[in-house]
N, C-alpha and C positions, 0 to 999 in steps of 0.2 A: 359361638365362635371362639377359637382358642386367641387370648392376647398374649402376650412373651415380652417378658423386662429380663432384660442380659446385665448382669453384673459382674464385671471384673473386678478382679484380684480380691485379698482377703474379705474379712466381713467389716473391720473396720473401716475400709478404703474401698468400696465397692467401685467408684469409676462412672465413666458414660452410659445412661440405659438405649437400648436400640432403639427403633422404632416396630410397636406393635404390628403382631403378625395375626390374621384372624382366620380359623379352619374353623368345617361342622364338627356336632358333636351331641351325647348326650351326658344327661348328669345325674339322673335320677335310676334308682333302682327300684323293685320289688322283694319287698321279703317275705318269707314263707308264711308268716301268718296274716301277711295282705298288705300291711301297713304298706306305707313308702317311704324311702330311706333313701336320705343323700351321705354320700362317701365326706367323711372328713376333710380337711387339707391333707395333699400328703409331700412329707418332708424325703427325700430320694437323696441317698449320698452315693456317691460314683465315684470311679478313680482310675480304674487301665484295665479292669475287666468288660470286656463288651459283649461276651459269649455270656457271661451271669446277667450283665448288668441288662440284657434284652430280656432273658426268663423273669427277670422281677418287674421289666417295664411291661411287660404283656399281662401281668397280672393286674397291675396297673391300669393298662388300658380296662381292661374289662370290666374294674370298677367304677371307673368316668368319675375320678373326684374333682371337683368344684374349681378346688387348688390345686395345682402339683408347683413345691418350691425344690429346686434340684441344686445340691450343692458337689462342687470338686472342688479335688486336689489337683495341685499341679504336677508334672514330672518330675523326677528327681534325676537331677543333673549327671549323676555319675550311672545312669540306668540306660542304657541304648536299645533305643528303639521303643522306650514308655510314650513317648511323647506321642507317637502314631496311635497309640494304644489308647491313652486320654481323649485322644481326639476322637477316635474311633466309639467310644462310648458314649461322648459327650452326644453326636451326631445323632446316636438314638431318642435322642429327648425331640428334634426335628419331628419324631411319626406320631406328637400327641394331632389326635383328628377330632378329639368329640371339644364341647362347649366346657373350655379350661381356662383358667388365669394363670399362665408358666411363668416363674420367675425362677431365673438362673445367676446361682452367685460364684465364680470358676475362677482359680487363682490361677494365675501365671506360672508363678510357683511352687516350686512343695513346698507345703506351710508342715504337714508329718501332720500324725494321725492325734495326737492330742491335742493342737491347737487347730488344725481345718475343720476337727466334726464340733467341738466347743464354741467355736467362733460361728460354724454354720448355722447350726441350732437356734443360737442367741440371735444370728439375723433373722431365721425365718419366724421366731417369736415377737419380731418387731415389725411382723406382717398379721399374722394372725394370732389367737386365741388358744387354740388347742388345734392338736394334729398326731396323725400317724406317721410312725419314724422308720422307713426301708432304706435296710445298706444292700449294696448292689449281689450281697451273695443270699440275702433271705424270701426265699420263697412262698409268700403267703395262699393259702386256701381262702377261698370266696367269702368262706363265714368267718373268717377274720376282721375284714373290715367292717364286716356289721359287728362287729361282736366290740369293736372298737367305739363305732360311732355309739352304739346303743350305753354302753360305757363313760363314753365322754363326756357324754349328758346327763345321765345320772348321777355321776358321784362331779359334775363341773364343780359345786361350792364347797365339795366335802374335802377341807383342807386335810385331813388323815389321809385320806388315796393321793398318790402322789403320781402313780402309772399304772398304764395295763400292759401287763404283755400276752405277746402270742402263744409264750414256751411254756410246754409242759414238761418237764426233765425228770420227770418220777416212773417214767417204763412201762406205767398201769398199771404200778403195785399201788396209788394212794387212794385213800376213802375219801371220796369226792361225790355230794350227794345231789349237789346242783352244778350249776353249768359254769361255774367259777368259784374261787377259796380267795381267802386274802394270804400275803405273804410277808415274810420279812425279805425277803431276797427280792432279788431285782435281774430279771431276765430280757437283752437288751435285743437279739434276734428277731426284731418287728416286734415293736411295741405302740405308746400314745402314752403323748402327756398333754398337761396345759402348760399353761402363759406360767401362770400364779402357780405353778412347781416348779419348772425351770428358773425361775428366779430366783431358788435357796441355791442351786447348784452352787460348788466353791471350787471353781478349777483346780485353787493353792491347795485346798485342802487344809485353810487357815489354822484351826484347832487341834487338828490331829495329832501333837506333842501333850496339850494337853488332858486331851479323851484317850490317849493311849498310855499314858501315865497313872491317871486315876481311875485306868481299867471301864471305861463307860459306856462301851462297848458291850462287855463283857457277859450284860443282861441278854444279851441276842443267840449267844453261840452257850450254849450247855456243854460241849464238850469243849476238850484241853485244844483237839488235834482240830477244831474248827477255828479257836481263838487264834492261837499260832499261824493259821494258813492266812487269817485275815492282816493280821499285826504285820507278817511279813510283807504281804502286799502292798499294805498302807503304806510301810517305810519306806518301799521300794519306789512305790509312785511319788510318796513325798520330797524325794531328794532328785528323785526327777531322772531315776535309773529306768523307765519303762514308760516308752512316750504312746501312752494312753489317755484317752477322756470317759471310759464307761467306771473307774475304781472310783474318781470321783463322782460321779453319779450316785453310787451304790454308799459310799463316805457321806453325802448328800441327803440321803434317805435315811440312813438311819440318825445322823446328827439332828434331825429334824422328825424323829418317830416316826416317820412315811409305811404307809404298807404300797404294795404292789397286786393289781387282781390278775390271776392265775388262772387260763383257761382248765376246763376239767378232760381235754384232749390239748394234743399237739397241734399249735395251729400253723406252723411258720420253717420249714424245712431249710436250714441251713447248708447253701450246696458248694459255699468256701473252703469246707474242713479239709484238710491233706492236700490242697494245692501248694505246691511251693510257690505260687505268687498269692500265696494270703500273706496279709502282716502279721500277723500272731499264730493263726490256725494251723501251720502248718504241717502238722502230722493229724494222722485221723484219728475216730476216737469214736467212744460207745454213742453219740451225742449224731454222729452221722447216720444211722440206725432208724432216725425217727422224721415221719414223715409229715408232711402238711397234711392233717386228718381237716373233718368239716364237725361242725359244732350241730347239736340239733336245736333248732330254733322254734317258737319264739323261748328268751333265755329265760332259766329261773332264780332267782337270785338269791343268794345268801338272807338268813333273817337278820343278822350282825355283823360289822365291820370289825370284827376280831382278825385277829393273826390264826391263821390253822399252826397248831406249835408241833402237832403231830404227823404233820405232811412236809412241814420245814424242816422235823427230825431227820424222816426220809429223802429228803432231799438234802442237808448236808452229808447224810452218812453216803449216798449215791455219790455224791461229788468228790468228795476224801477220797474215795476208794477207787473213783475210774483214775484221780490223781496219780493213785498210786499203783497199780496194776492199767496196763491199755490192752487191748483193748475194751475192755467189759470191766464196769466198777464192780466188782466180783470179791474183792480180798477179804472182806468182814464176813459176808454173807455166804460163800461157801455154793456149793449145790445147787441147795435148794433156790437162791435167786438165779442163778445159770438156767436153771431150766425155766422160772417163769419165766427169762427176758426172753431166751429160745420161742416160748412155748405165743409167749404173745407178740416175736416176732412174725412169726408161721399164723396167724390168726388175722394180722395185716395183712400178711401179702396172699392171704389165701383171698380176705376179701375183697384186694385190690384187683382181681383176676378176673 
């Protein structure tokens, strides 16, 4: 039976809990090589999309996890007509039915996106252990959350894995020989972490005068046009010119040598991009192209927790370049990638058919 704790306003000042509400439900799954597998916690951010935010709670429901801790933003006062739009979403969290623990933490106000999903997080780490992180525009594929749980548990004690994500952003150009790679980057489109990682996070971003000074970084990114794209971000979050919470994240991981595990397909469809009511996303881009694929199970593991330096190459040079050309990161690469991204976009959707 599902129980439900409502918490208002921010995550410091949560407020009165309701009184628990109790629905049927299940919680357990099967997975293809027979085992049984229960779903993680899952951590659900929400804000005034209710048409996205219902295609990720559906995917949700179908996973039946144990947890669901759902956090909002508030309206923002100078927005007419969000406030219906907030509510409208929130509402959706009402249709969990299988055997769930709901805990909802929902500000009255708009706290803005770097301190609501920072502060979210941190409350729902002071519920549980580890969990799966869905923002209301990422659409995950079924073997994503196994691919999460099976994950969680494995690498729980190993302080070098820091997160997994669901994103693959390399097109099918990378050599990927098992069902995951470790990474230096940190891709935030439906991911999981633990307790004991979220806890290096540095909202301030504390050091970053001093690691941008004596270059410390600098081991990470091999090229010039990598380094600069990061240096500039970092300044830009640091002085507080761009109210985000995932640079520190990423600032987080590498201050702390973190790797990230990397599915070896796309697991998590981002369907925000080119909405003008996204916060950041708001033009499209080669990144909308890529669908929630399914993973094949059971997974095979990597023999070493290294960084793939040769998949990270590929993927900074992918990134620089949709940067800088949209809509296909095409500028370095010429042709010849035009046609493989062509060639394996037409291989999806022939499959998908």
């Amino acid at each position: 039976m599902a129980r439900w704790t409502d918490e208002r306003g921010p995550a410091t000042d949560p407020g009165p809990a309701l009184a628990p509400l109790t629905l049927p439900g299940i919680a357990t799954g099967m997975g293809q090589d027979g085992s049984v597998t229960t779903t993680p916690p899952v951590i659900f951010m929400i804000f005034n999309r209710p048409d996205t935010t219902r295609q990720v709670f559906e995917k949700i429901r179908a996973a039946k996890p144990e947890k669901l801790l759902v956090i909002a933003d508030g309206p923002r006062a100078n927005n007419p007509g969000e406030a219906a739009k907030c509510a409208a979403a929130r509402t959706i969290i009402n249709d969990v039915d299988w055997d769930c623990d709901v805990q909802r933490n929902f500000s009255e106000t708009n706290m803005g996106c770097r301190l609501r999903v920072s502060s979210g997080i941190t409350w729902a780490f002071e519920h549980v252990d580890k969990a799966v992180i869905l923002e209301d525009d990422c659409v995950p594929s079924t073997s994503f959350f196994r691919f999460c749980a099976e994950l969680l548990d494995r690498y729980e004690s190993d302080e070098r894995v820091m997160m997994i994500s669901g994103n693959n952003h390399l097109f099918g150009l990378g050599a990927i020989a098992d069902s995951y790679y470790f990474s230096r980057y940190a891709r935030v489109w439906g991911w999981a972490t633990w307790k004991r990682a979220w806890a290096k996070y540095d909202l301030n971003m504390t050091n970053w005068p001093e690691i941008r000074d004596r270059k410390l970084f600098d081991q990470f990114f091999p090229q010039l046009s990598e380094r600069l794209y990061w240096k500039s971000h970092f300044d830009l979050v640091y002085r507080g010119k761009i109210d985000t919470w995932d640079y520190q994240w990423f600032y987080s991981m590498w201050a702390n040598s973190g790797l990230c595990a990397m599915p070896a397909r796309n697991l998590v469809r981002n369907i925000g991009l080119g909405r003008a009511d996204s916060t950041h996303t708001t033009q499209d881009n080669a990144y909308s192209l890529l669908d929630a694929e399914e993973l094949c199970l059971p997974l095979t593991h990597p023999r070493t927790v290294l960084a793939s330096s040769d998949n990270d190459r590929l993927d900074a040079r992918l990134r620089i370049d949709h940067l800088n050309v949209l809509p296909y990161p095409v500028n370095k690469f010429g042709s010849a990638l035009v046609a493989k991204l062509l060639a394996w976009r037409a291989t999806r959707l022939s499959q998908s058919r």
